[in-house]
Each structure stands twice: as structure tokens, then as C-alpha cells.
C-alpha positions as a Markdown table, in Angstrom:
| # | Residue | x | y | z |
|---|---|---|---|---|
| 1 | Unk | 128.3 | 122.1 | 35.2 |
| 2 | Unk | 127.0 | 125.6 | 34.8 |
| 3 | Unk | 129.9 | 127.1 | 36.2 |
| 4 | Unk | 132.3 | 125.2 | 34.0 |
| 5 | Unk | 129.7 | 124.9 | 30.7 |
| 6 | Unk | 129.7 | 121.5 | 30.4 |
| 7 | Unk | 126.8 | 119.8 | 29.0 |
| 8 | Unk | 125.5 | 115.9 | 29.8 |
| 9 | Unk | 126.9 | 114.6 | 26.9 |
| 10 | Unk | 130.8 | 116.0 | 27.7 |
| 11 | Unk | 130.6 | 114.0 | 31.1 |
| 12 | Unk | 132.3 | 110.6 | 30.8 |
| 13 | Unk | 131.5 | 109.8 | 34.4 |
| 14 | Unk | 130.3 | 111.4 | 38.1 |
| 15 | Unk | 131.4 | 110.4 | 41.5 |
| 16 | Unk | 129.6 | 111.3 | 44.4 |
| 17 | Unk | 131.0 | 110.3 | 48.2 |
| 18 | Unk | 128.7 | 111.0 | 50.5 |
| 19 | Unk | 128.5 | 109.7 | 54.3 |
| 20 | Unk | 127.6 | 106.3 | 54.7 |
| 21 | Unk | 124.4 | 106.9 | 56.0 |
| 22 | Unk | 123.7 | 108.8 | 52.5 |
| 23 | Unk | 125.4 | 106.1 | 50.8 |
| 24 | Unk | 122.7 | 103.5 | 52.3 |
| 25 | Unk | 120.0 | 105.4 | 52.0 |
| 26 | Unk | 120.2 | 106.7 | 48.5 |
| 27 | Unk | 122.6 | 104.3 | 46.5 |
| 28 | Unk | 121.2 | 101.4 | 44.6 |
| 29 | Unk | 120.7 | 100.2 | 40.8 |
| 30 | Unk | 118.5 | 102.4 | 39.5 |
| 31 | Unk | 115.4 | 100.5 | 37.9 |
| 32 | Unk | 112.4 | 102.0 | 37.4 |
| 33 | Unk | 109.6 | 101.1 | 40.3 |
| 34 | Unk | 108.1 | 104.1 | 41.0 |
| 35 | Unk | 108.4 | 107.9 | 42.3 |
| 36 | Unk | 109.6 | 107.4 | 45.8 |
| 37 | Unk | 112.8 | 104.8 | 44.1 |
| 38 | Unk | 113.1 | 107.8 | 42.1 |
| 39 | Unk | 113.2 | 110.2 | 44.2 |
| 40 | Unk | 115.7 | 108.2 | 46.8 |
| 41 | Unk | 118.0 | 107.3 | 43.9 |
| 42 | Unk | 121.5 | 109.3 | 43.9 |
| 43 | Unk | 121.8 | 107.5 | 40.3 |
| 44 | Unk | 118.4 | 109.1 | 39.2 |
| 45 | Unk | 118.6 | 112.5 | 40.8 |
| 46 | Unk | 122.5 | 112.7 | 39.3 |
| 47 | Unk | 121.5 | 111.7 | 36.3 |
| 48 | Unk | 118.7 | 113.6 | 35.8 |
| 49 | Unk | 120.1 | 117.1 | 36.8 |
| 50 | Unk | 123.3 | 116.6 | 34.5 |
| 51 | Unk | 120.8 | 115.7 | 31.6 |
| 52 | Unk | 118.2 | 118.4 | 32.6 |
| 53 | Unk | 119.9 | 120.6 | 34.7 |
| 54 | Unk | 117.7 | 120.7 | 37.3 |
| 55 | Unk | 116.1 | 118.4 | 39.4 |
| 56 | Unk | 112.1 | 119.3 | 41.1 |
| 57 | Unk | 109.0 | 118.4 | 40.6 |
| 58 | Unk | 108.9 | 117.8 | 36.7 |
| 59 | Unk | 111.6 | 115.5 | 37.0 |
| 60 | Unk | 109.9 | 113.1 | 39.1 |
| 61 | Unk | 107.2 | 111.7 | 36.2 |
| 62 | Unk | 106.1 | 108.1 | 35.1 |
| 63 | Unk | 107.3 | 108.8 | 31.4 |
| 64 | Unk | 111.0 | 110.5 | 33.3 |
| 65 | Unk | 111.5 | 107.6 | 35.2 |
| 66 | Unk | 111.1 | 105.0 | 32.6 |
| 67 | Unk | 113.1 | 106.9 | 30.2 |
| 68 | Unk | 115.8 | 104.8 | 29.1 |
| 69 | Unk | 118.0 | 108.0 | 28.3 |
| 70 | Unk | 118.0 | 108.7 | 31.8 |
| 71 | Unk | 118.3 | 104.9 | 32.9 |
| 72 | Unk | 121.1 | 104.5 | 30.5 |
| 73 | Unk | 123.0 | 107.9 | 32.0 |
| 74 | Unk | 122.3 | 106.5 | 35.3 |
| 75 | Unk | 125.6 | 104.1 | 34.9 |
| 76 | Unk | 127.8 | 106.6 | 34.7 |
| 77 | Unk | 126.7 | 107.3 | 38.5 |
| 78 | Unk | 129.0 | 106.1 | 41.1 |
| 79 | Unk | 128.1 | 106.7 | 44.8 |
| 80 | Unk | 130.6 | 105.7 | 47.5 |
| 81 | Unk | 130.6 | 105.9 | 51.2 |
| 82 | Unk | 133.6 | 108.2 | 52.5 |
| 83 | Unk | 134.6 | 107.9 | 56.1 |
| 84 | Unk | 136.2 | 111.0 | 56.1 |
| 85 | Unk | 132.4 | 112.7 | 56.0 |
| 86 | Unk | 131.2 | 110.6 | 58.6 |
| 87 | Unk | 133.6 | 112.4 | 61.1 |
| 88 | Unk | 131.4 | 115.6 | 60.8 |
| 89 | Unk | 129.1 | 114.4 | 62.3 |
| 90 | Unk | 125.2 | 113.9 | 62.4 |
| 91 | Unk | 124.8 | 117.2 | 61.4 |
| 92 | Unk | 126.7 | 116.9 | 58.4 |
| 93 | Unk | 125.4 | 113.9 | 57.5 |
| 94 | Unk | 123.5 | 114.6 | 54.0 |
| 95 | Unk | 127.2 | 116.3 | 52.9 |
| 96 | Unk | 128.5 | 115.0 | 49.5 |
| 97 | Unk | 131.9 | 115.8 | 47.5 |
| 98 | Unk | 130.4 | 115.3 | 43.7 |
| 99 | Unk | 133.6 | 114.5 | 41.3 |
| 100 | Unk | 133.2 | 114.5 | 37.8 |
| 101 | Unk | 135.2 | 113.9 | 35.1 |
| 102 | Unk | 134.8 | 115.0 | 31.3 |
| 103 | Unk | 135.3 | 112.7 | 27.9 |
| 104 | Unk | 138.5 | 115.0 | 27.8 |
| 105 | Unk | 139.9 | 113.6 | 31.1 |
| 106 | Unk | 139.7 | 117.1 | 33.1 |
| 107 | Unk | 138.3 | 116.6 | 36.5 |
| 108 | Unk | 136.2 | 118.7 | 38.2 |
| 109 | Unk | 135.0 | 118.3 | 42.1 |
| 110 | Unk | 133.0 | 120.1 | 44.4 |
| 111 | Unk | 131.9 | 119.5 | 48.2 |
| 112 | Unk | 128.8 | 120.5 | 49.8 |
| 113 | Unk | 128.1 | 120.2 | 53.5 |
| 114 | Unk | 124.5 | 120.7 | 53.8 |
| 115 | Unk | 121.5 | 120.9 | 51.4 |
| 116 | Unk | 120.1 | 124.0 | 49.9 |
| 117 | Unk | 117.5 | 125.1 | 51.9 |
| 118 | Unk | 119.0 | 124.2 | 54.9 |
| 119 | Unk | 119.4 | 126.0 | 58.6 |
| 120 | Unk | 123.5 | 126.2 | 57.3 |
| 121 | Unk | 122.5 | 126.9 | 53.9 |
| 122 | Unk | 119.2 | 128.6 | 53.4 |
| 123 | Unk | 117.6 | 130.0 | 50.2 |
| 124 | Unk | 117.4 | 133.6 | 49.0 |
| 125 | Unk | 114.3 | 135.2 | 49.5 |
| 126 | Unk | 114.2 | 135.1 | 45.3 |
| 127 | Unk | 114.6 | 131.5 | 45.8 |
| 128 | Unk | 111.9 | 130.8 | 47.9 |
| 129 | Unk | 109.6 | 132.9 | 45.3 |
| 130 | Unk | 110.9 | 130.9 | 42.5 |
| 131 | Unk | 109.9 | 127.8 | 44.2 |
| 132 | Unk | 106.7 | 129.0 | 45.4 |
| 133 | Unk | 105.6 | 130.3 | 42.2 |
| 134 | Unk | 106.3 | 126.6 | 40.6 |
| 135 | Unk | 104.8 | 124.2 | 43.1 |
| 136 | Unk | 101.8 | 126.9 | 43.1 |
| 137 | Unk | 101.3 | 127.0 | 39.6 |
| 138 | Unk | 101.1 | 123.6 | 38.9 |
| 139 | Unk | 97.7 | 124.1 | 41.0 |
| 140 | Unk | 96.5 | 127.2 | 40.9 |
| 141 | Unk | 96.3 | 129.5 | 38.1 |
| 142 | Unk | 98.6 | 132.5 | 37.1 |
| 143 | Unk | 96.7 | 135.7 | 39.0 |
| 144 | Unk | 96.0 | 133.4 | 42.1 |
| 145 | Unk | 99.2 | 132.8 | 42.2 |
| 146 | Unk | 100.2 | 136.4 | 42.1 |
| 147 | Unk | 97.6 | 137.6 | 44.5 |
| 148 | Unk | 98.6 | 135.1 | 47.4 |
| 149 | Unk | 102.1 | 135.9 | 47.3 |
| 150 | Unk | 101.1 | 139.6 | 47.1 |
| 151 | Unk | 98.6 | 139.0 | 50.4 |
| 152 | Unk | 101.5 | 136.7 | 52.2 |
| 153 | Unk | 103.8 | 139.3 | 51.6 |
| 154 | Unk | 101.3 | 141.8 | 53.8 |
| 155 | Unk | 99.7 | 139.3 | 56.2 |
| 156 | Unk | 99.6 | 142.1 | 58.6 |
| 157 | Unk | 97.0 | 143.8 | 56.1 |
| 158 | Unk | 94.7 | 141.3 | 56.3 |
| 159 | Unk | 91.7 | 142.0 | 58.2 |
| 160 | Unk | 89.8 | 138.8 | 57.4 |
| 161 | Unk | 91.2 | 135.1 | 57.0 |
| 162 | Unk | 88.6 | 134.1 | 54.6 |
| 163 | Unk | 90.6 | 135.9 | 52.0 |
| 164 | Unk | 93.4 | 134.3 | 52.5 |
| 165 | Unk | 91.6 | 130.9 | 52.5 |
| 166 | Unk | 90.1 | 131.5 | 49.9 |
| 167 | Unk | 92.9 | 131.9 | 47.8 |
| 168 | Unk | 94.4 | 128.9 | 49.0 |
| 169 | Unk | 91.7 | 127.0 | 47.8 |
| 170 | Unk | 91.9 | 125.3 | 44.2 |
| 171 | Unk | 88.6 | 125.7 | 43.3 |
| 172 | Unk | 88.2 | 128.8 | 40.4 |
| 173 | Unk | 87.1 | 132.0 | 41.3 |
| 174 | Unk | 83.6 | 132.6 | 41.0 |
């Protein structure tokens, strides 16, 4: 979608084929009963990324998961197991070829193998901040945040593991 500009609302409908152990684990109506459906819902996490364009942890709310703009986008979701990936293998077996097609009848595909964040496919080392300065920030606030990645990045200076714990704790500063 980024790649090609397309916005939610120019998609007339998304395929995904995935590996039939994918397709059993992940591919069901999408009604809303709670985080973990949510989270194991192709329909959901499809629908929310092409609506949001992203899917983590601030997609995966009550208010998100009832939302009936989401629920209603969630039909344009089709998953389908595809033999063809099964053949890779068990360590190919979270691969997906994600087809999509616009209101204007163009079709766009594209195949990954293995997830982001993978052994096969592993983040950037800017990626790995970026995440780490979200999921920490929804805890800890903004200069404890900075000064554990700061001491992480130079464990080898760190003469005492208190400090370290004690950044990792929630609790405020004194």
C-alpha cells in the first residue's frame, strides 16, 4: 500500500493465501470476542493495517476491536489455503502471497516467506529501537526510557546491576 499509495478506501478487496496450517489457525469470521480472536484473526490484522497502516500494540484495543469500521472492512478479507506454500516446508510455514485489488481493477500482489523479525528476516537495528521505544513507553516514562536504552547499549559499563534494575522497574524515580 505504501509502496503503490493506495489508501483503505481505494481497495475493493485483499486476498491472502497462506499455508494451510496459517489458514487454520488464523482464518475465521471475524466477530468481536476479545484480544487474543483479535489478535489470531487474518481478517482483523488485514483489515486493520490497510485502515491504519500499521498493526502493534494500539491496534489491539476493546473500543478497535468492536469498531464496526474495522468489522465492516473485515469482509473484504479473503484467506485461502494454497498448497503450493505448503511444499516449503515447516519452515516456511507462516509464508503468505497478499493479493489485492483496487476499486479501479489494478492488481497488486506480494509474497512473503517468513515474518519480520524472523531468523530469515530480521529487523534493523533502527527497528528494534523503534519497537523498544513504543512497548517501553507505554510503561515507563520518556527519560527512562532514554537512559535504559543508553545503559543497554553499554552493558559492559555497568559496574553495578542495581542500576539497571532499577530502571527496569515501573515505579517513578525518587
Amino acid at each position: 500500500m505504501t509502496r503503490n499509495r493506495l489508501t483503505a478506501e481505494m481497495i475493493d478487496h485483499i486476498t491472502i493465501r497462506a499455508t494451510t496450517v496459517t489458514y487454520h489457525h488464523t482464518s475465521w469470521e471475524y466477530k468481536p470476542e476479545g484480544m487474543t480472536a483479535a489478535q489470531m484473526n487474518m481478517h482483523y490484522v488485514v483489515a486493520v493495517t490497510a485502515l491504519e497502516g500499521e498493526i502493534f500494540i494500539d491496534q489491539f484495543t476493546e473500543q478497535k476491536a468492536a469498531d464496526p469500521r474495522i468489522i465492516e472492512y473485515t469482509r473484504k478479507v479473503e484467506v485461502i489455503a494454497d498448497p503450493e506454500l505448503d511444499k516449503l516446508g515447516p519452515e516456511f510455514r507462516h509464508a503468505v502471497i497478499a493479493q489485492l485489488k483496487t476499486r479501479e481493477g489494478q492488481i497488486l500482489q506480494e509474497r512473503v516467506d517468513t515474518a519480520k523479525g524472523s531468523a530469515r528476516n530480521p529487523m534493523s537495528t533502527d527497528e528494534v529501537i523503534e519497537k523498544y521505544e513504543t512497548l517501553a513507553g507505554k510503561v515507563l516514562p520518556p527519560k527512562r526510557v532514554a537512559e535504559l536504552k543508553e545503559m543497554v547499549f553499554h552493558l559492559e559499563r555497568v559496574g553495578n546491576v542495581q542500576e539497571l534494575a532499577r530502571l527496569l522497574g515501573a515505579a517513578p524515580e525518587a
